[in-house]
C-alpha positions as CSV (number, residue, x, y, z in Angstrom):
1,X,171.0,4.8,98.9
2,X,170.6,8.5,98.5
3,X,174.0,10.6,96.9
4,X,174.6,14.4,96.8
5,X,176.9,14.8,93.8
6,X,178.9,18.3,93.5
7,X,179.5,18.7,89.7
8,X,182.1,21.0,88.7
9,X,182.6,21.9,84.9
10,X,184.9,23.7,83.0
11,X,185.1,24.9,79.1
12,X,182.0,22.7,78.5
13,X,183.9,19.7,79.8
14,X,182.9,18.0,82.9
15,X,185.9,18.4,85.4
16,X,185.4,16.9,88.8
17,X,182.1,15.0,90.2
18,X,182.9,14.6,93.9
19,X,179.7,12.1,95.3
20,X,178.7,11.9,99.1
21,X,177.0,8.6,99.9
22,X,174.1,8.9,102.5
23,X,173.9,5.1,103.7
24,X,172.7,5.9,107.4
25,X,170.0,8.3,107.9
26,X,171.3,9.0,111.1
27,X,174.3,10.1,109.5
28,X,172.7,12.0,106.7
29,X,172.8,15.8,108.1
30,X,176.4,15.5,108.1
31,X,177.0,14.0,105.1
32,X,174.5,17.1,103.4
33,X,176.3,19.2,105.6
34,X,179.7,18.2,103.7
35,X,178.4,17.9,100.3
36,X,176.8,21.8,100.6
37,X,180.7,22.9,102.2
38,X,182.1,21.3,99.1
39,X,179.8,23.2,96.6
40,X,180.3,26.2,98.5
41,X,184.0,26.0,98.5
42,X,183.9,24.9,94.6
43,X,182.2,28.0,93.9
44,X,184.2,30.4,96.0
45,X,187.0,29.1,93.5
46,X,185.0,30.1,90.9
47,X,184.4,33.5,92.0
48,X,181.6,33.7,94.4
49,X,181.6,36.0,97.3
50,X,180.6,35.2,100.2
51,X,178.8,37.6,103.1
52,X,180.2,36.6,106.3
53,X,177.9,38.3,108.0
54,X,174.4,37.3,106.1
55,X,174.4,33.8,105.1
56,X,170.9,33.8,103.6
57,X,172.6,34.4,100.1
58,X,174.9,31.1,100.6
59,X,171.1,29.5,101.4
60,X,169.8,30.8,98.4
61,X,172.6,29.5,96.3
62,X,172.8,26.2,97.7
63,X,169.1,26.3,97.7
64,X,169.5,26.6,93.9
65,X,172.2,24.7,93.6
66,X,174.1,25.8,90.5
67,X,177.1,29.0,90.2
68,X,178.3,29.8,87.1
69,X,180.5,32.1,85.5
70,X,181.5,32.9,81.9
71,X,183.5,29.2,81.3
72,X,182.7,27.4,84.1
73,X,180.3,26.5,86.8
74,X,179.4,24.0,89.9
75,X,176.3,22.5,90.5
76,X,174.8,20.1,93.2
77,X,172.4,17.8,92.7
78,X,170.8,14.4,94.7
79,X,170.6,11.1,92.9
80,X,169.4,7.7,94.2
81,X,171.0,4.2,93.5
């Protein structure tokens, strides 16, 4: 079974891990699709703007799959079991 964990870390400390279970690969775009929202969201907390109008920079972070700022930051990341 594949997972897409969204890490989220404050003052050092690890906060939240929020983990999305791919067991059908059928299912799995959604499950991604969910996974990347969460990060997204996660780091629009944190401070990230967002262009609504050109979405290649949400790619690009999601692509690289870690925001931070000065004490905290979110990260996604696959795992297998």
């Amino acid at each position: 079974m594949r997972i897409v964990n969204v890490v989220t870390i404050k003052e050092g400390v690890v906060d939240e891990i929020e983990s999305f279970g791919i067991f059908e690969e059928q299912l799995s775009d959604e499950v991604v699709a969910e996974a990347e929202k969460s990060f997204m969201d996660k780091a629009k907390a944190l401070g990230y703007v967002s262009d609504e109008e050109d979405t290649s920079e949400d790619d690009e972070l999601i692509d690289g799959g870690y925001f931070s700022i000065a004490n905290a930051s979110v990260c996604i990341s696959w795992s297998d079991v």
